[in-house]
PQR file with spaces between the fields and no chain letter, atoms N, CA, C, O and H, PARSE charges and radii, in Angstrom:
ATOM       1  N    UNK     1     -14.758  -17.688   -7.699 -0.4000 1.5000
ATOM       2  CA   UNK     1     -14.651  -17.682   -6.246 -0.0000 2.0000
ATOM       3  C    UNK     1     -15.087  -16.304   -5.722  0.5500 1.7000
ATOM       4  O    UNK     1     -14.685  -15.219   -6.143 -0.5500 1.4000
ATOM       5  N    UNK     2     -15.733  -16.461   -5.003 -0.4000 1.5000
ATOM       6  CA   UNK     2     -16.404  -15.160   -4.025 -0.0000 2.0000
ATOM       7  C    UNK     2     -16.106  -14.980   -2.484  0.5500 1.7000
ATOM       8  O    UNK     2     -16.192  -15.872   -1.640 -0.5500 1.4000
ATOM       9  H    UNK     2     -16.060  -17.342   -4.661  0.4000 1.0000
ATOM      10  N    UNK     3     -15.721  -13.603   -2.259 -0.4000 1.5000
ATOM      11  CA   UNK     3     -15.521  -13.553   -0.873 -0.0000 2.0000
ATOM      12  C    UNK     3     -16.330  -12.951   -0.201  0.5500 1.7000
ATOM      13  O    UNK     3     -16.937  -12.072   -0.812 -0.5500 1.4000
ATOM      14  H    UNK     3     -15.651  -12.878   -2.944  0.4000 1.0000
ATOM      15  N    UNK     4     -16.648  -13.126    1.135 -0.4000 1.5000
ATOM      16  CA   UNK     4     -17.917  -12.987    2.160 -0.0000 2.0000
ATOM      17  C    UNK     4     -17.742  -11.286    2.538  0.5500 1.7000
ATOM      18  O    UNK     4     -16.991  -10.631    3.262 -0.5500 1.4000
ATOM      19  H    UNK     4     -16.155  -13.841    1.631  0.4000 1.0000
ATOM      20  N    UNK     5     -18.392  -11.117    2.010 -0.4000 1.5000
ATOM      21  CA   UNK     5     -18.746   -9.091    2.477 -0.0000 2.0000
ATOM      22  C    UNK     5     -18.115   -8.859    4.007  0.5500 1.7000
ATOM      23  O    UNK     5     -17.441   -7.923    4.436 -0.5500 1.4000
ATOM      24  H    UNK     5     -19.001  -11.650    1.423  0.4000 1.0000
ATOM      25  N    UNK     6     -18.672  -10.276    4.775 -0.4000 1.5000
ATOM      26  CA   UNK     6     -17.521   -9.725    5.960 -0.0000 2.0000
ATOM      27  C    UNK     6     -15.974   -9.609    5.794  0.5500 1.7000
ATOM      28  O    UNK     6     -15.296   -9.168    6.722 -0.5500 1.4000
ATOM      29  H    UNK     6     -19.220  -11.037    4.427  0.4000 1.0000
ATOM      30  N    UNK     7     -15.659   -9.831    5.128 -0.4000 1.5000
ATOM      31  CA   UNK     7     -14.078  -10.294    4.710 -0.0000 2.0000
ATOM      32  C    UNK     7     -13.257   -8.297    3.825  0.5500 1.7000
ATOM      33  O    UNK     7     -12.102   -7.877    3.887 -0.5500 1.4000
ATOM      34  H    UNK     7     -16.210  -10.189    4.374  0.4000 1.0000
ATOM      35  N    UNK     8     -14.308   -7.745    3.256 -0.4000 1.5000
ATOM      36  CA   UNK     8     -14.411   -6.408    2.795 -0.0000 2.0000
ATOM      37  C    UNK     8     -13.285   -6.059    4.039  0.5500 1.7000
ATOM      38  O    UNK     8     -12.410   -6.879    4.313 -0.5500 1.4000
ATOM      39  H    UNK     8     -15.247   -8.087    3.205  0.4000 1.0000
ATOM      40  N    UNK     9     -13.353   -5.297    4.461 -0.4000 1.5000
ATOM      41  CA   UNK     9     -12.357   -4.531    5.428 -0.0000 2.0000
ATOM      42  C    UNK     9     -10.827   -4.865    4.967  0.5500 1.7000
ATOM      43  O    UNK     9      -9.977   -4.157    4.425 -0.5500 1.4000
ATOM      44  H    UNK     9     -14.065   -4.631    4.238  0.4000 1.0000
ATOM      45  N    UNK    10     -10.815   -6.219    5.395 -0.4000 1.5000
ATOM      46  CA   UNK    10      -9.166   -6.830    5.231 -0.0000 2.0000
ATOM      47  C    UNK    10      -8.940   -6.968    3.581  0.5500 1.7000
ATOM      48  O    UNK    10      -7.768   -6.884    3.213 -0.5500 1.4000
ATOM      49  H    UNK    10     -11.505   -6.794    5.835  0.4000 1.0000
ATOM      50  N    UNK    11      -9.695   -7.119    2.820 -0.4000 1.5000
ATOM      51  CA   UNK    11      -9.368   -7.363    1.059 -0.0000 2.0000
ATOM      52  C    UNK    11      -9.337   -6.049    0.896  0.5500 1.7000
ATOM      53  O    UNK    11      -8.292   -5.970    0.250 -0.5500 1.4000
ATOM      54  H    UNK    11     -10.647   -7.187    3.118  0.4000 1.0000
ATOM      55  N    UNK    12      -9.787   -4.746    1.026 -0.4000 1.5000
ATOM      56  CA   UNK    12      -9.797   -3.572    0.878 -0.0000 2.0000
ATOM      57  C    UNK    12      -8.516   -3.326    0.941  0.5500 1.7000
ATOM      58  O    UNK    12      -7.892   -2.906   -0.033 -0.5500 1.4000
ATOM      59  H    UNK    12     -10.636   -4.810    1.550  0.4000 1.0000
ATOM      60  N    UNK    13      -7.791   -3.638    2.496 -0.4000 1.5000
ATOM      61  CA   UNK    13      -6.316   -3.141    3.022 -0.0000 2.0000
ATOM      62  C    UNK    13      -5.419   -4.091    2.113  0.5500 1.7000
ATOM      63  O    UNK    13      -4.467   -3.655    1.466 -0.5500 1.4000
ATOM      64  H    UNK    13      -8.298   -3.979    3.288  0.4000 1.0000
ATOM      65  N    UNK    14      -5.713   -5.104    2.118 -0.4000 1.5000
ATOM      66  CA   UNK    14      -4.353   -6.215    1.629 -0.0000 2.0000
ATOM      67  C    UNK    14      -4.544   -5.824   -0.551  0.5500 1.7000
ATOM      68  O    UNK    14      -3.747   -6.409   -1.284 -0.5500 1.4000
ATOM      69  H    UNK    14      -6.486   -5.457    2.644  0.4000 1.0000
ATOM      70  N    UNK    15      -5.499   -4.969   -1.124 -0.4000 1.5000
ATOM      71  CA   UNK    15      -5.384   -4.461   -1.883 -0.0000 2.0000
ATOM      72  C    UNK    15      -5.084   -2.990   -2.450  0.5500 1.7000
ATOM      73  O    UNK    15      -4.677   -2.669   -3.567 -0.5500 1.4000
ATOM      74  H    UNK    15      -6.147   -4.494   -0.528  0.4000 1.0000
ATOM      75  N    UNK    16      -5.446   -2.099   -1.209 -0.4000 1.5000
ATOM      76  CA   UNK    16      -4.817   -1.199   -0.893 -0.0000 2.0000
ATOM      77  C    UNK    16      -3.261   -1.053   -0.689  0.5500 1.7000
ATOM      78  O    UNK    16      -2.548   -0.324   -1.378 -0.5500 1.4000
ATOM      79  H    UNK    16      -5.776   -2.359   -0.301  0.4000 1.0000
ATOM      80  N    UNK    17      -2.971   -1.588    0.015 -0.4000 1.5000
ATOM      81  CA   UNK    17      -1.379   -1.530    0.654 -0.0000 2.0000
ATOM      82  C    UNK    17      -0.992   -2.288   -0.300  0.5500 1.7000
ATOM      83  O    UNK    17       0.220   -2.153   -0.126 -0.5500 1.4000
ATOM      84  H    UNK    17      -3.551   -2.181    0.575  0.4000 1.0000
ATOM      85  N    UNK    18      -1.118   -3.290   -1.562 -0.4000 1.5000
ATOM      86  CA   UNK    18      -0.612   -3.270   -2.594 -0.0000 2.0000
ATOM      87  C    UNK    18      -0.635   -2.675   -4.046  0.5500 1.7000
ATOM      88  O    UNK    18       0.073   -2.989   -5.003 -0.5500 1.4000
ATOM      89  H    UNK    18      -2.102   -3.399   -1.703  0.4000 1.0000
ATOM      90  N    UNK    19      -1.528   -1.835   -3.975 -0.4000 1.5000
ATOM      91  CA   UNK    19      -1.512   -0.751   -4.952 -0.0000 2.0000
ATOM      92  C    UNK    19      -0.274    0.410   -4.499  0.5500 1.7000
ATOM      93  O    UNK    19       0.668    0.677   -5.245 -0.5500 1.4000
ATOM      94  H    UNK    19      -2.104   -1.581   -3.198  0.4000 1.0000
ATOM      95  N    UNK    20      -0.445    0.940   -3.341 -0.4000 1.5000
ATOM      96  CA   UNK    20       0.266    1.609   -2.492 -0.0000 2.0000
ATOM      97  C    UNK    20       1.737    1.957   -2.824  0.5500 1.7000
ATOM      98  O    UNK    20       2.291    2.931   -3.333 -0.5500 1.4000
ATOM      99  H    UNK    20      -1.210    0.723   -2.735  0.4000 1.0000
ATOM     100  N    UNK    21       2.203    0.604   -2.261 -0.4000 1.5000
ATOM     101  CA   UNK    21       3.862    0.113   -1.750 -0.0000 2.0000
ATOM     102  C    UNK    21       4.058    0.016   -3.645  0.5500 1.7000
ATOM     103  O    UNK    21       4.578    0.952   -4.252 -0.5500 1.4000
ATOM     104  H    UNK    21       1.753   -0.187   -1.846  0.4000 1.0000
ATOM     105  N    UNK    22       3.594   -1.142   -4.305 -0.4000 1.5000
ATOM     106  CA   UNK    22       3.255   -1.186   -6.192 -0.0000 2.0000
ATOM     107  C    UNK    22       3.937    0.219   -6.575  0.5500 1.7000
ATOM     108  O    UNK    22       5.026    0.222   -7.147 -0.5500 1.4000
ATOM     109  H    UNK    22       3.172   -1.903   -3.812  0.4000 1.0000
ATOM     110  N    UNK    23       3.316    1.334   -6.267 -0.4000 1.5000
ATOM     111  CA   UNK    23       3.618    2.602   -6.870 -0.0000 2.0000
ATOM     112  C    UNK    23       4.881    3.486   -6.248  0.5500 1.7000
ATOM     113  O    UNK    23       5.791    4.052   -6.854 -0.5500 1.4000
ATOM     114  H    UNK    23       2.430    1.331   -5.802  0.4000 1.0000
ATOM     115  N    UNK    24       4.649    3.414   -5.005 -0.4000 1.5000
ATOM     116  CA   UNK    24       5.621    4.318   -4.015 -0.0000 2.0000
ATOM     117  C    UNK    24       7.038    3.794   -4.069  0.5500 1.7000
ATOM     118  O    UNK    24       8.041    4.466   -4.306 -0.5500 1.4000
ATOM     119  H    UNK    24       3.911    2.954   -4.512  0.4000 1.0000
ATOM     120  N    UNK    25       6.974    2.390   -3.795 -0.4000 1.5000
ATOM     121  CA   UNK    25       8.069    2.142   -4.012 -0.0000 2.0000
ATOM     122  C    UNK    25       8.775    1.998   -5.388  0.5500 1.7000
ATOM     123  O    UNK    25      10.003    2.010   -5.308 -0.5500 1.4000
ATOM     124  H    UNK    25       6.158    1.844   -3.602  0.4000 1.0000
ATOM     125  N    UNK    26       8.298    1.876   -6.528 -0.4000 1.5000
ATOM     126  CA   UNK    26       9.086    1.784   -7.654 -0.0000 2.0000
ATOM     127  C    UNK    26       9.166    3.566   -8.534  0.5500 1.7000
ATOM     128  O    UNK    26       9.845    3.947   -9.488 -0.5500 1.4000
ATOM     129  H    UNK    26       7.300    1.867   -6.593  0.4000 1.0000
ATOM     130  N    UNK    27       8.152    4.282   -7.676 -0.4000 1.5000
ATOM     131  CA   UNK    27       8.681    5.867   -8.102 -0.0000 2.0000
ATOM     132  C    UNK    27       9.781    6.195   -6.731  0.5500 1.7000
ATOM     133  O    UNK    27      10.565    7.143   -6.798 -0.5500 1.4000
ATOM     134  H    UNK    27       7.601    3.973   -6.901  0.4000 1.0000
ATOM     135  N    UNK    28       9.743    5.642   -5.986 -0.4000 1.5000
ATOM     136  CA   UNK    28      11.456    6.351   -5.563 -0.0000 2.0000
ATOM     137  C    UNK    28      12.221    5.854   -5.611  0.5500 1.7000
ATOM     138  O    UNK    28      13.302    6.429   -5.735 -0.5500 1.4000
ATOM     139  H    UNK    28       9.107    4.873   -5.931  0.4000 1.0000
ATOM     140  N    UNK    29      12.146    4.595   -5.548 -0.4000 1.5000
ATOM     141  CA   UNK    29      13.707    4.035   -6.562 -0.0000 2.0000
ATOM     142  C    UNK    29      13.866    4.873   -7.900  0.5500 1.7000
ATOM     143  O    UNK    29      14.757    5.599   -8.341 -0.5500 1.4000
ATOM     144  H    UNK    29      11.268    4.127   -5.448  0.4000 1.0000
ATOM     145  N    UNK    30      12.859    4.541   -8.270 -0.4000 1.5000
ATOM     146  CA   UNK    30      13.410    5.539   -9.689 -0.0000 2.0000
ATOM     147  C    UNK    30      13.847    6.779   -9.598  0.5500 1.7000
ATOM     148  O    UNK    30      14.550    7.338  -10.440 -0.5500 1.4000
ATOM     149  H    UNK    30      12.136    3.951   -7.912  0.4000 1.0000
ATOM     150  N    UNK    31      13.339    7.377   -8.303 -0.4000 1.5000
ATOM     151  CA   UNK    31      13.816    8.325   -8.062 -0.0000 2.0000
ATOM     152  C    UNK    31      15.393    9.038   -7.376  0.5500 1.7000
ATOM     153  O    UNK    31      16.159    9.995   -7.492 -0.5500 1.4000
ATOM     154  H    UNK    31      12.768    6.924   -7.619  0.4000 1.0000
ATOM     155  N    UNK    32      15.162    7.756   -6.607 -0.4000 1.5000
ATOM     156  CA   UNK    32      17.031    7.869   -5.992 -0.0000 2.0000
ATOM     157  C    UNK    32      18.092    6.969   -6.688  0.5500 1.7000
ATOM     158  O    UNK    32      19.221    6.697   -6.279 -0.5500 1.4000
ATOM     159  H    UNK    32      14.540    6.979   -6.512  0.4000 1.0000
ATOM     160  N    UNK    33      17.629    6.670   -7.544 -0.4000 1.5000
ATOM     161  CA   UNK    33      18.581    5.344   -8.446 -0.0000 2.0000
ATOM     162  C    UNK    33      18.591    5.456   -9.838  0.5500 1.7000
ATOM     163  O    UNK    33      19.698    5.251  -10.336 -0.5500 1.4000
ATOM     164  H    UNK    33      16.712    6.891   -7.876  0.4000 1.0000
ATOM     165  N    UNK    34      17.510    5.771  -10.761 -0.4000 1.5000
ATOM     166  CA   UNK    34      17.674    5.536  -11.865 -0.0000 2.0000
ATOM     167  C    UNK    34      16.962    4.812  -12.667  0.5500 1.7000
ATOM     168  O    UNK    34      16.963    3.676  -12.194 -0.5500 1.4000
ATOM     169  H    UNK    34      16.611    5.937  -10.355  0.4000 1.0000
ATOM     170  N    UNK    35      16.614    4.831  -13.215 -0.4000 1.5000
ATOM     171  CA   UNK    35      16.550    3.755  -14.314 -0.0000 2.0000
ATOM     172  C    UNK    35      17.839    3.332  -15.279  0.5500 1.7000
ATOM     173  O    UNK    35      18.041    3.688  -16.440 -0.5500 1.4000
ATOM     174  H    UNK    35      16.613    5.754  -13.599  0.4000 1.0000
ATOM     175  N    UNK    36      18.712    2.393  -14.373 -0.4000 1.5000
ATOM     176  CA   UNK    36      19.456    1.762  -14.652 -0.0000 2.0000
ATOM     177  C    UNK    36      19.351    0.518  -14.717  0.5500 1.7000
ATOM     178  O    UNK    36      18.238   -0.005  -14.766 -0.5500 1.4000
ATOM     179  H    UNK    36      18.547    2.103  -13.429  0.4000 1.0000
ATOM     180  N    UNK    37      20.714   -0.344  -14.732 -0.4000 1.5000
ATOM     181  CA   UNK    37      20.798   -1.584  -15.165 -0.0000 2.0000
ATOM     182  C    UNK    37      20.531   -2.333  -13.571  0.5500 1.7000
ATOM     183  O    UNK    37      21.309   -1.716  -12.844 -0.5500 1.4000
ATOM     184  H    UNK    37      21.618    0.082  -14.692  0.4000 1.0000
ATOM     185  N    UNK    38      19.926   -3.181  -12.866 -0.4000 1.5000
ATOM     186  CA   UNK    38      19.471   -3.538  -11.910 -0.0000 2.0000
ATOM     187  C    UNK    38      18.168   -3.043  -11.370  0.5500 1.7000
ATOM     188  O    UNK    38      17.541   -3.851  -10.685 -0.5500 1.4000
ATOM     189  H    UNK    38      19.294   -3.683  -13.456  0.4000 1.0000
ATOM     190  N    UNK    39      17.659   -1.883  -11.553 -0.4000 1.5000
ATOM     191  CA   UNK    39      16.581   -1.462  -11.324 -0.0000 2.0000
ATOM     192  C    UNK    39      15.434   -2.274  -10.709  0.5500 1.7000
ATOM     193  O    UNK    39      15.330   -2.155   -9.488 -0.5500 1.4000
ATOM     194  H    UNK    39      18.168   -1.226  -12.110  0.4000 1.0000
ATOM     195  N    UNK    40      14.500   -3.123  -11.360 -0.4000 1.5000
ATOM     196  CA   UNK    40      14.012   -4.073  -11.478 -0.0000 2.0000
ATOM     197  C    UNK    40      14.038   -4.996   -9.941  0.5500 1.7000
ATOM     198  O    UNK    40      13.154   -5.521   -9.264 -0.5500 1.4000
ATOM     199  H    UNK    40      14.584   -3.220  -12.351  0.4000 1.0000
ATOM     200  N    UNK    41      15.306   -4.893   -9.833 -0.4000 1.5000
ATOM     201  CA   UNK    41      15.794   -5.740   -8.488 -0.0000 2.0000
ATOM     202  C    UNK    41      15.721   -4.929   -7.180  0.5500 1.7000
ATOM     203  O    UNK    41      15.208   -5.057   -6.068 -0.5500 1.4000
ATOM     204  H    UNK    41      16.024   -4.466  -10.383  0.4000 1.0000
ATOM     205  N    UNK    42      16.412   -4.114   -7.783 -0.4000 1.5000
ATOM     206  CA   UNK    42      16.029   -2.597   -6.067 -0.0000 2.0000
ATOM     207  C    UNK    42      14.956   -2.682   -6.317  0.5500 1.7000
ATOM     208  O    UNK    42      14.680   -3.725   -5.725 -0.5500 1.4000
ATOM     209  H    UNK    42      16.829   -4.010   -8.686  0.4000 1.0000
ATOM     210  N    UNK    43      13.572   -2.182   -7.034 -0.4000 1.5000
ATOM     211  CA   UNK    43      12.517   -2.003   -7.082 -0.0000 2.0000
ATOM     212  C    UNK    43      11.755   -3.548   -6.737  0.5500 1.7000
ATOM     213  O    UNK    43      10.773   -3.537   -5.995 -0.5500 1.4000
ATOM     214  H    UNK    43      13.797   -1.334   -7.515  0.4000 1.0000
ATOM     215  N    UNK    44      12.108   -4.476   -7.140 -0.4000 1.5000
ATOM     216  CA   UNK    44      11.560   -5.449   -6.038 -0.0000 2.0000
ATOM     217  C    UNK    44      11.480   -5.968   -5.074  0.5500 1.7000
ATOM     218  O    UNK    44      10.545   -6.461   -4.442 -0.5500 1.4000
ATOM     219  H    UNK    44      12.906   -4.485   -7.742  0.4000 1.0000
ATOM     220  N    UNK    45      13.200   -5.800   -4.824 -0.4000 1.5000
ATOM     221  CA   UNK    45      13.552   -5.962   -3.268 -0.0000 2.0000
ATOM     222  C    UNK    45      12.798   -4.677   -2.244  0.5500 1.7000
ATOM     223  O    UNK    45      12.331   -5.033   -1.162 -0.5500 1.4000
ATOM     224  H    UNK    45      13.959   -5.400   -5.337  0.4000 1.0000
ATOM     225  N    UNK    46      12.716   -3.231   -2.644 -0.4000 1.5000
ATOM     226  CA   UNK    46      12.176   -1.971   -2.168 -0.0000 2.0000
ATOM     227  C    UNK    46      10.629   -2.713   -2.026  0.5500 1.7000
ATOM     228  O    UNK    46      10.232   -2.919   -0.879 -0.5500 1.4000
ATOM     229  H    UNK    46      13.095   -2.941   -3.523  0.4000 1.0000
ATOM     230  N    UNK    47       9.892   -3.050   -2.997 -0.4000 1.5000
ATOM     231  CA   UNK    47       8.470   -3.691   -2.275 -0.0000 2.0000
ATOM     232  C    UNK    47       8.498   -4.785   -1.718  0.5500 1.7000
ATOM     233  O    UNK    47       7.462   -4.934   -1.070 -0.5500 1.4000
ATOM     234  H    UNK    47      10.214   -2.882   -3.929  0.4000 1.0000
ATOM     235  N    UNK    48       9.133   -5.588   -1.648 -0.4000 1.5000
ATOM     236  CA   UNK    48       8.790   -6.739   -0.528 -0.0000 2.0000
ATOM     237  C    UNK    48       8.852   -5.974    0.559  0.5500 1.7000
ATOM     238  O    UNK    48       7.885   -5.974    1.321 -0.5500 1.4000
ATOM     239  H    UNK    48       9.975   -5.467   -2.175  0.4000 1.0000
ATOM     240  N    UNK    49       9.957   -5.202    0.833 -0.4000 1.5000
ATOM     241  CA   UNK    49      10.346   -4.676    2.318 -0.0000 2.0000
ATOM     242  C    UNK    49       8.918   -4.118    2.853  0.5500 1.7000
ATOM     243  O    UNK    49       8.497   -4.499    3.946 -0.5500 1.4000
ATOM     244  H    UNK    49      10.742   -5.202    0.215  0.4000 1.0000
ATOM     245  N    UNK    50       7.933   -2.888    1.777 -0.4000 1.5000
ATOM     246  CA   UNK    50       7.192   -1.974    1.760 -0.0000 2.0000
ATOM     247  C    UNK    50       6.129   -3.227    2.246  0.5500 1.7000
ATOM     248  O    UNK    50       5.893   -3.620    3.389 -0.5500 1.4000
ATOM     249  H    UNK    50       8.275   -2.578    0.890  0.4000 1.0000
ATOM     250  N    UNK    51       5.680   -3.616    1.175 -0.4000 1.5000
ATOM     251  CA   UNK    51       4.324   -3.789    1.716 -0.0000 2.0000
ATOM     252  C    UNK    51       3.674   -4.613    2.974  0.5500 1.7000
ATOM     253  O    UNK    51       2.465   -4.665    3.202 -0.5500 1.4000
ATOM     254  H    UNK    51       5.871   -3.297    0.247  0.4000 1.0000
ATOM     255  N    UNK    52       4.629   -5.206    3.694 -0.4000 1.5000
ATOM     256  CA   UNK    52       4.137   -5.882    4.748 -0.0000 2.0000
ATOM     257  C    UNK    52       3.982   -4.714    6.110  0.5500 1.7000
ATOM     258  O    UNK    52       3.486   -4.910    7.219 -0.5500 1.4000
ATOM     259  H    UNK    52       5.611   -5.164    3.508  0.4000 1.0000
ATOM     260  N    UNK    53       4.613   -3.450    5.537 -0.4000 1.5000
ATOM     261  CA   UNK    53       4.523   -2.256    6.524 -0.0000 2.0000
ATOM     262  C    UNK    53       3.026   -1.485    5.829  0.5500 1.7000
ATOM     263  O    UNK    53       2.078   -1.007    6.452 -0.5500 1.4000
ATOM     264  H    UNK    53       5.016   -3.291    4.636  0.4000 1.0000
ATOM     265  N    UNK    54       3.159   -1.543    4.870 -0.4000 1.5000
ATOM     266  CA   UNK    54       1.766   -0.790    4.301 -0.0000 2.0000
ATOM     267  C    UNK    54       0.282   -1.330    4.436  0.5500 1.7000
ATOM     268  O    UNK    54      -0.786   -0.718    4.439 -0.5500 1.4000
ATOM     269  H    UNK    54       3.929   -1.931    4.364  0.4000 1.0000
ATOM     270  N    UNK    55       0.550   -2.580    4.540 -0.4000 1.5000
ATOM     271  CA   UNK    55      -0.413   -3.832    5.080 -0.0000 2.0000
ATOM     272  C    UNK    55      -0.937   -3.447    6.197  0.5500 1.7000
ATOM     273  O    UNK    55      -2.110   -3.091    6.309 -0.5500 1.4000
ATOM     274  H    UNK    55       1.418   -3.077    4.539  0.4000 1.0000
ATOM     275  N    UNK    56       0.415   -3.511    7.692 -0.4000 1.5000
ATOM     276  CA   UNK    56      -0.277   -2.775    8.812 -0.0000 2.0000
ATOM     277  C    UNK    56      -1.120   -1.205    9.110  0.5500 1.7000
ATOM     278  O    UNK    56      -2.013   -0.825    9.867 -0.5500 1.4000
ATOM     279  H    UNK    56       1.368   -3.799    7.601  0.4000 1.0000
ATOM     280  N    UNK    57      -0.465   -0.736    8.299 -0.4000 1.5000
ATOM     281  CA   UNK    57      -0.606    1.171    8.190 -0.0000 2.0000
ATOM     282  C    UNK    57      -2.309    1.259    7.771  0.5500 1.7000
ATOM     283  O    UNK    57      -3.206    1.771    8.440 -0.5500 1.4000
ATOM     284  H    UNK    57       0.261   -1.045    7.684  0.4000 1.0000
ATOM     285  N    UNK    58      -2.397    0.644    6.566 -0.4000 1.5000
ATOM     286  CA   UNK    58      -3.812    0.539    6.479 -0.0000 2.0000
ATOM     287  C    UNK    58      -4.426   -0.134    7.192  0.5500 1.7000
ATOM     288  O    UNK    58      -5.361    0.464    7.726 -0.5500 1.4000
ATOM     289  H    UNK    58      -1.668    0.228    6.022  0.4000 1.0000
ATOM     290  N    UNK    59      -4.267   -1.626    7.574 -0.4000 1.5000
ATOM     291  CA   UNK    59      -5.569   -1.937    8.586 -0.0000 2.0000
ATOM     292  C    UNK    59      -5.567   -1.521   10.273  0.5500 1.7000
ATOM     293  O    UNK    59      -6.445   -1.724   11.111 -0.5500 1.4000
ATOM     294  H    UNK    59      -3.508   -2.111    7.140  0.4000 1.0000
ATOM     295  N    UNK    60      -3.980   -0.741   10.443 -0.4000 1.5000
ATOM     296  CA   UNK    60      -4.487    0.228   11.793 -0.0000 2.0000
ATOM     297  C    UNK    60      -4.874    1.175   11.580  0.5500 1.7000
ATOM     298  O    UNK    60      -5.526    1.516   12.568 -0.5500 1.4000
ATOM     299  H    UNK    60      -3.267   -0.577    9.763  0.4000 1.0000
ATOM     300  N    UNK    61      -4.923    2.429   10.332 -0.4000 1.5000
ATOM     301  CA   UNK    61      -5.247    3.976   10.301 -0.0000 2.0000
ATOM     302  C    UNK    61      -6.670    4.161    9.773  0.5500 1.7000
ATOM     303  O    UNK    61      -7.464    5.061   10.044 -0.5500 1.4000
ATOM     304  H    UNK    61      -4.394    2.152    9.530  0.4000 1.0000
ATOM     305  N    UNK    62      -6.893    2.590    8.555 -0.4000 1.5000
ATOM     306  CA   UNK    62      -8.106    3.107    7.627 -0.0000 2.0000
ATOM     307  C    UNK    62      -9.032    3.555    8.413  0.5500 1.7000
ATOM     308  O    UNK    62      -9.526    4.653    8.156 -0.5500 1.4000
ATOM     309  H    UNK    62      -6.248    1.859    8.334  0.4000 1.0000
ATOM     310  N    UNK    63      -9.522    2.726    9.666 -0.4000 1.5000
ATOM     311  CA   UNK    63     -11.018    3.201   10.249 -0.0000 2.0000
ATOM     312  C    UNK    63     -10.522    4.822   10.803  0.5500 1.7000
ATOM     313  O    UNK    63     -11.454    5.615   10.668 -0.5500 1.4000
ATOM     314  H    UNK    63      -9.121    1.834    9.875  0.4000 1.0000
ATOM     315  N    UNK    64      -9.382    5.395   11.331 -0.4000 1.5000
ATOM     316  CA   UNK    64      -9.431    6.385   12.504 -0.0000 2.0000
ATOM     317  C    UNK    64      -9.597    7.536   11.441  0.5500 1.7000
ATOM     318  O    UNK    64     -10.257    8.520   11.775 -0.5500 1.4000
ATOM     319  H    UNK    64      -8.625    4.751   11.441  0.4000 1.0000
ATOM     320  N    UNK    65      -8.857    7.458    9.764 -0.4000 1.5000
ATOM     321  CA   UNK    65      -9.171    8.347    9.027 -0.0000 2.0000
ATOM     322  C    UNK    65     -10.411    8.354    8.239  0.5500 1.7000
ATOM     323  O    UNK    65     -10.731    9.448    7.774 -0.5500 1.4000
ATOM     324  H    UNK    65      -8.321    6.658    9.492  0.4000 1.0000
ATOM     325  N    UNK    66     -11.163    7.359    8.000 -0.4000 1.5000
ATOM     326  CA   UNK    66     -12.811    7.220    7.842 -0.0000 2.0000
ATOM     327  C    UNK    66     -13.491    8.420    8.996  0.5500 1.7000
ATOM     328  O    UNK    66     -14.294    9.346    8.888 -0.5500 1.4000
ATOM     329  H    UNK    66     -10.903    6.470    8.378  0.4000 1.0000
ATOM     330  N    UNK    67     -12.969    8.038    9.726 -0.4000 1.5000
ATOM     331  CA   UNK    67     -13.681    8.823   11.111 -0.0000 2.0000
ATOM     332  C    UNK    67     -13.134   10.417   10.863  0.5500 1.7000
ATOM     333  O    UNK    67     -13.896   11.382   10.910 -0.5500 1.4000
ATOM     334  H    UNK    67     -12.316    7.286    9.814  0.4000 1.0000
ATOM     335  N    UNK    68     -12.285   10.475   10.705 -0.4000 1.5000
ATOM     336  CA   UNK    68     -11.633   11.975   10.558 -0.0000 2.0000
ATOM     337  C    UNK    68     -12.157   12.328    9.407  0.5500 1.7000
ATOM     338  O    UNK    68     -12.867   13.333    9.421 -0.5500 1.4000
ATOM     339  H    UNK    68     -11.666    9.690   10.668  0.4000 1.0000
ATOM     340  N    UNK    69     -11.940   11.566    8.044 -0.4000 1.5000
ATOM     341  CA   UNK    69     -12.962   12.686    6.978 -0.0000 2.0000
ATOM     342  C    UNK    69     -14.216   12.775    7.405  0.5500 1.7000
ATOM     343  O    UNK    69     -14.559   13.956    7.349 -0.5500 1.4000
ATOM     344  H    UNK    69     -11.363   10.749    8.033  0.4000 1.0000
ATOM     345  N    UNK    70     -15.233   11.955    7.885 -0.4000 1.5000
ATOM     346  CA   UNK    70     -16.199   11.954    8.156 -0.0000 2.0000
ATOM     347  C    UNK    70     -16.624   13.618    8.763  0.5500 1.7000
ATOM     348  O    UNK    70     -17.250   14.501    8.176 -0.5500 1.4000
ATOM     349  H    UNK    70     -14.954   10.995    7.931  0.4000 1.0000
ATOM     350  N    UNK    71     -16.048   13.621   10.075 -0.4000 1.5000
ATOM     351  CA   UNK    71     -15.587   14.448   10.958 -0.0000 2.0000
ATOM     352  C    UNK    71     -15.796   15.908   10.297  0.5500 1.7000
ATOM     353  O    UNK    71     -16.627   16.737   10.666 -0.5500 1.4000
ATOM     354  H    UNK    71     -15.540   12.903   10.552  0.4000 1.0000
ATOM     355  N    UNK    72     -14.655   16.079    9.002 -0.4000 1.5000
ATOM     356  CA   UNK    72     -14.340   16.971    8.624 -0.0000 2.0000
ATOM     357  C    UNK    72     -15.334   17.390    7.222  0.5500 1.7000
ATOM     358  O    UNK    72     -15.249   18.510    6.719 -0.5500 1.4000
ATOM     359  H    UNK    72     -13.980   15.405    8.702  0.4000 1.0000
ATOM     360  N    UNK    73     -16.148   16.465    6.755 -0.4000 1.5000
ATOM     361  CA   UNK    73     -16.794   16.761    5.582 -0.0000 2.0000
ATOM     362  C    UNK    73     -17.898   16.734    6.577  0.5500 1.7000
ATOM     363  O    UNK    73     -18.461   17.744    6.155 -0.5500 1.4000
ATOM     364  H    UNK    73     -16.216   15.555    7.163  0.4000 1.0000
ATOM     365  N    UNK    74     -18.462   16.446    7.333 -0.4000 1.5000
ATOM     366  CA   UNK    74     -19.723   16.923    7.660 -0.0000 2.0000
ATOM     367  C    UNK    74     -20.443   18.279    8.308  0.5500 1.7000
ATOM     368  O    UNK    74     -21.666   18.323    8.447 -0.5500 1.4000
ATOM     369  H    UNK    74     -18.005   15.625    7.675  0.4000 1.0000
């Protein structure tokens, strides 16, 4: 299955913001909790919460910071 190059933008973010929330959230649980016995569960319950916020964050900021490195590396 193949997706339409127009479609790039939103598969970028909805793979982005799950790499993201994936990492962030299970290094600070680990970080304020432990690697203890439940873990697993905070750290899954901690990304469901995350990524439907990380979802928006990227497909409202990606273009304005494209524009800002741009900006700044040229």
């Amino acid at each position: 299955m193949r997706i339409a190059p127009r479609y790039a933008p939103q598969l970028f973010a909805l793979l982005m913001s799950f790499v993201m929330a994936f990492v962030m959230t299970a290094f600070v649980t680990l970080v304020n909790t432990g690697f203890s016995e439940g873990y697993l569960a905070r750290w899954g319950h901690a990304f469901i919460m995350a990524w439907p916020l990380a979802l928006v964050c990227v497909l409202l900021f990606a273009g304005r910071i494209r524009t800002l490195v741009a900006k700044l590396t040229s």
